[in-house]
Steps between C-alpha positions, in 0.01 A plus 500: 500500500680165493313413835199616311595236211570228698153513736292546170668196321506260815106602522443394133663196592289414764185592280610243209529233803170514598351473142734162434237239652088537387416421907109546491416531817419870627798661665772185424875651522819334523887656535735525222859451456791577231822308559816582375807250595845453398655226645871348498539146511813316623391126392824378709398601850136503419407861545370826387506900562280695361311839502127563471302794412116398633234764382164402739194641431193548753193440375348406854318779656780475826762713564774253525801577770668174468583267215606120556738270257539131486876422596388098358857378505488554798343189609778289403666526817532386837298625738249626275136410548458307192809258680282514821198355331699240318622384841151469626255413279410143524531433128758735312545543153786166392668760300556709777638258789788264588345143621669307728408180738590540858418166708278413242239860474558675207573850563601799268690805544422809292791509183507910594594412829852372361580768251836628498549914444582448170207286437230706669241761312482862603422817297610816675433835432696854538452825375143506499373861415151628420545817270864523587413490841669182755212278650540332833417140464514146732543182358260221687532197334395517111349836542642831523341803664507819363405853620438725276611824504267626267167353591345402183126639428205323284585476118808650543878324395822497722838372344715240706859435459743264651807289452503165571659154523400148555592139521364201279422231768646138450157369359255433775151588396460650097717767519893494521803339377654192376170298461509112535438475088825746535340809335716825618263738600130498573437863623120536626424790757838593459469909546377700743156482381199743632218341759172564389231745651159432391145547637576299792825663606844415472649130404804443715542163580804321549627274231400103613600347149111495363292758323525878398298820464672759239471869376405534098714636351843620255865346466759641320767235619887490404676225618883452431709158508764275351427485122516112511115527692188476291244699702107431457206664688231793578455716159629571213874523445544850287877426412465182371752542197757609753488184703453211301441191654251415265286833551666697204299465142629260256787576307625781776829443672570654838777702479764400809818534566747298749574774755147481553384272771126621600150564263242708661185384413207761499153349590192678482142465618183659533207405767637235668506386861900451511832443327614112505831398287691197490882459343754179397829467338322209315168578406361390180223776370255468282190642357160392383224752374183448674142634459406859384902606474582397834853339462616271791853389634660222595800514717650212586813275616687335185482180647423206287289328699214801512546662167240257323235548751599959507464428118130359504377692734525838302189439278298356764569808674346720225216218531517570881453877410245474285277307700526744767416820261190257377342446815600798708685756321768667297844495664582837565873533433744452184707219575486221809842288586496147658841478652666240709551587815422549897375126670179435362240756269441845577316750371650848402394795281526377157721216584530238703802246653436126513728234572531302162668157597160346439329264307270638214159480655670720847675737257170561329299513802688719687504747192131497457475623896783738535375639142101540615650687810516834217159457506394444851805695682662720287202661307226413776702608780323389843671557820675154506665500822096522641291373214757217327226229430342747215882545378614147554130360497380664158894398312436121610157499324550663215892326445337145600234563263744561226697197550208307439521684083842520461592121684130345445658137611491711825172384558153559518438704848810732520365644836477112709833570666401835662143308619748236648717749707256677643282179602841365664547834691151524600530122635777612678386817656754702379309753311478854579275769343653658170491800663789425706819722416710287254798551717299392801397155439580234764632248247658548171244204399210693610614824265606314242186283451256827596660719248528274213236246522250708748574750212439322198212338683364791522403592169418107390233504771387894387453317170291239660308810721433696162612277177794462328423795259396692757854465665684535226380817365544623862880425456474693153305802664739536824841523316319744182382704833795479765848454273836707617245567879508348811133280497402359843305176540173712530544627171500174310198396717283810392643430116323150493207632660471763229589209264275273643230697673545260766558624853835353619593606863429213678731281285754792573451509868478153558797385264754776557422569890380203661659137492146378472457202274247353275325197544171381332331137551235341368343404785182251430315399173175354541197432328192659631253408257468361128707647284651738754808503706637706778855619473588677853868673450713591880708825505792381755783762384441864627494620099223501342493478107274462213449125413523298145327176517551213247241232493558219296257215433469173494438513077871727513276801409620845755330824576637742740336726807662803589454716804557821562690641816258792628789736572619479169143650403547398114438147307826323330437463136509137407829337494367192319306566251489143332255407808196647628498721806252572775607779641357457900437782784788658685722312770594771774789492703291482854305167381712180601288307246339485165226255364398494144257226318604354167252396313598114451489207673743433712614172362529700159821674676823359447699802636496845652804748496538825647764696224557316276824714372660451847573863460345543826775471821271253685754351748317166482423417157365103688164672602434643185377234296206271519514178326215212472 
């Protein structure tokens, strides 16, 4: 009977999982986990033991025989692959490397390469039982293979327990200890955490210091350590009137005594992609309410020279949040903490660590990204480690264009840097097709540029393809449609083509898969008769496009031609509606070039200009423009 118990209530568990995201398309599953941790911290040597108790639901339609976990500490040690790649790629991450000259080259030596044994990462695990029954399991790197005794059948729940310990890394890359702003801890991908299995299998790659690809889910996390540590994070602390540390309600004391030298602090959190926590002896925390209830936190080192800066940023935050609810949705979740810590800004569930020994404009900056990654990330949850221009791509736009609101002296064209970056790595042939695995990318210039500004360009140009409004409501429509899932690129495409009832899959194809370019001219303008002059347009890039034209004449007066792209099958509506538009046949990809008459002498023309929003990528903006 207690077997009996136990099957039907890890069944119902699975069943609730499946009705957390509102998917639509026909047949969409993903796997479900519940987490429960608690976790011993010794803040002196800089480690942890723990148990966990993993509940994983299968709502695939395989019978699994193996599971996988990340091991992501891991990483942080000699040897590893992540070390390897540091050694060889021809432009690693500054952060990450030693620089030396040596006869006058410049050469660099992975930092993991040096670590010590009491300065490496590692998470190892023991005890691991499914059902009370020991597992067999081989470590390979960051991932740990499991065979199941139990082989787990569709929409049916399996409970995993363990022990486990691990090792804060001396800070390297985000995650570890003792960070150059001297912040304690900085614990991201900390625990043994589940690989994900989704429609195209399982997702067991080794851990190269870039993206990730998580399992929605539970955490019920208890993490103990010295008393003197303010902890900040994932969730919502339940026992905040037994900590303190500026988490208890007003007026309550936290009741202590001497003998005691530890507070456990109980975290918890519901449909989130992981469990990220930070801790310091000298944090200061405060709080700030932000929009509809959410109330945000601000963890921080009490060091004079930052506090002023940590102090304005807490209502531009709520600004920050705001605009993001406006212009693409709620945030999901009760509370959000901005807390200093790793080597830079990342993104975590409901959280996020930045480094915050920065001037105003990089404190807010980095906020507004890290903070639009709930958004695009952790409520739109794409595959990252294959798809990380929608992830990194879509937070750039939408955090750039925010900026430009909340820091208007910012300027005018928020999106002219990620135009410039990609123009310099086309010039250079360095780019590679977005498609390329984010891990995978020859040079950490190429990913870097295609995942942020490829990204971001990405939906500036859509908005030049369909209009801004169009794009927009697109944005609106995909998160209302694909929150707490796993979207794919595909899935955004077909939303603005529902949006739009433009048809979109060459601009997919050719943007995401290809590293062909854009490149538009105008070619000759001639008169051919009274009152009538031949404008003759060259297609030199392999992508084709739909074209804006602004004419301008000679009396400053403008009208604009627009024509369509024939595999778009659909007619922009008019982007500038204080001029008049002749809207002229198709252009299709096949035809090298176009020739259209305008009915005006030729000596009447002061200037021609193909897009005038320079929204369009056209690598050589020169041979765009005709001028008298």
């Amino acid at each position: 009977m207690k077997k009996l118990i136990l099957t039907l209530t890890l069944t119902l568990t699975g069943l609730i999982s499946v009705d957390a995201h509102n998917n639509p398309n026909p047949g969409y599953w993903q796997q479900h986990v519940d987490y429960e941790m608690d976790v011993k911290v010794d803040v002196k040597k800089f480690t942890y033991k723990g148990t966990q108790k993993l509940v994983y639901t299968n709502n695939s339609n395989d019978t699994l025989k193996n599971v996988y976990y990340h091991l992501y500490y891991n990483a942080f040690q000699p040897g590893s692959d992540m070390d390897a790649l540091l050694n060889s790629i021809p432009d690693p991450d500054s952060r990450m490397v030693d620089t030396k000259n040596i006869r006058g080259r410049k050469v660099t030596e992975s930092k993991i390469t040096k670590l010590k044994p009491d300065e490496i990462g590692f998470v190892k695990v023991s005890d691991l039982k499914q059902n009370g029954q020991i597992l067999v399991t081989k470590t390979v790197g960051t991932i740990l293979e499991v065979e199941l005794k139990e082989p787990l059948a569709p929409n049916t729940s399996t409970e995993l327990t363990m022990t486990f310990e691990g090792q804060a890394p001396k800070m390297v890359r985000r995650s570890g200890r003792q960070s150059k702003e001297g912040v304690a801890l900085s614990m991201a991908q900390w625990f043994p955490k589940m690989a994900e299995f989704d429609f195209e299998g399982w997702h067991t790659e080794q851990y190269l210091g870039r993206e990730f690809h998580s399992v929605w889910g539970n955490f019920d996390v208890k993490i103990t350590i010295d008393k003197e540590y303010t902890v900040g994070g994932t969730g919502i602390l339940v026992n905040n009137n037994e900590v303190g540390h500026g988490y208890q309600d007003a007026g309550t004391e936290v009741a202590t005594s001497k003998k005691d030298k530890t507070l456990t602090w109980h975290f918890k959190a519901e449909n989130v992609l992981d469990f990220t926590w930070a801790a310091d002896n000298n944090y200061i925390h405060d709080t700030y309410q932000g929009p509809n209830g959410v109330k945000l936190h601000f963890l921080y080192k009490n060091n004079p020279a930052i506090i002023e800066n940590w102090k304005k940023l807490q209502p531009i935050t709520a600004q920050l949040m705001e605009f993001f609810n406006e212009n693409v949705g709620e945030y999901p979740y009760e509370q959000y903490s901005v807390i200093q810590g790793g080597d830079g800004g990342m993104e975590y569930s409901m959280c996020t660590l930045i480094t915050g020994e920065r001037n105003f404009e990089s404190l807010v900056g980095v906020t507004a990204h890290e903070l639009a990654h709930s958004w695009f990330q952790h409520a739109l949850a794409t595959n990252e480690t294959k798809h990380e221009w929608i992830d990194e791509g879509f937070t750039t736009f939408i955090s750039d264009l925010a900026m430009v609101k909340i820091l208007p002296e910012q300027g005018s064209n928020p999106f002219a840097s990620n135009y410039k970056s990609y123009y310099k790595l086309v010039e250079k042939n360095m780019h590679e097709p977005l498609s390329t695995h984010s891990d995978h990318y020859l040079t950490n210039r190429a990913y870097s540029t295609s995942a942020y500004s490829r990204g971001a360009i990405f939906l500036t140009q859509l908005s030049y393809i369909i209009g801004w409004d169009n794009m927009m409501a697109s944005l609106k429509k995909f998160y209302s449609d694909y929150k707490f899932s796993h979207p794919t690129p595909n899935d955004f495409k077909r939303t603005a083509e529902r949006v739009s009832g433009a048809v979109l899959d060459w601009y997919m194809i050719d943007w995401t898969l290809t590293n062909n370019t854009i490149d538009y001219a105008v070619q000759f303008v001639e008169e051919v008769q009274k009152n009538q002059t031949l404008v003759t347009l060259e297609r030199i890039g392999r992508s084709g496009m739909p074209l804006d034209i602004l004419v301008v004449y000679e009396d400053d007066t403008m009208e604009t031609f627009y024509i369509p792209y024939t595999s778009m099958h659909w007619t922009k509506p008019n982007q500038y509606v204080q001029y008049e538009r002749t809207v002229l046949d198709g252009w299709g990809w096949a035809q090298p070039e176009y020739k259209f008459i305008i009915p005006k002498a030729k000596g009447s023309i002061k200037s021609i200009m193909i897009d005038p929003s320079q929204f369009m990528a056209d690598v050589n903006q020169e041979n765009n423009l005709y001028q008298k």
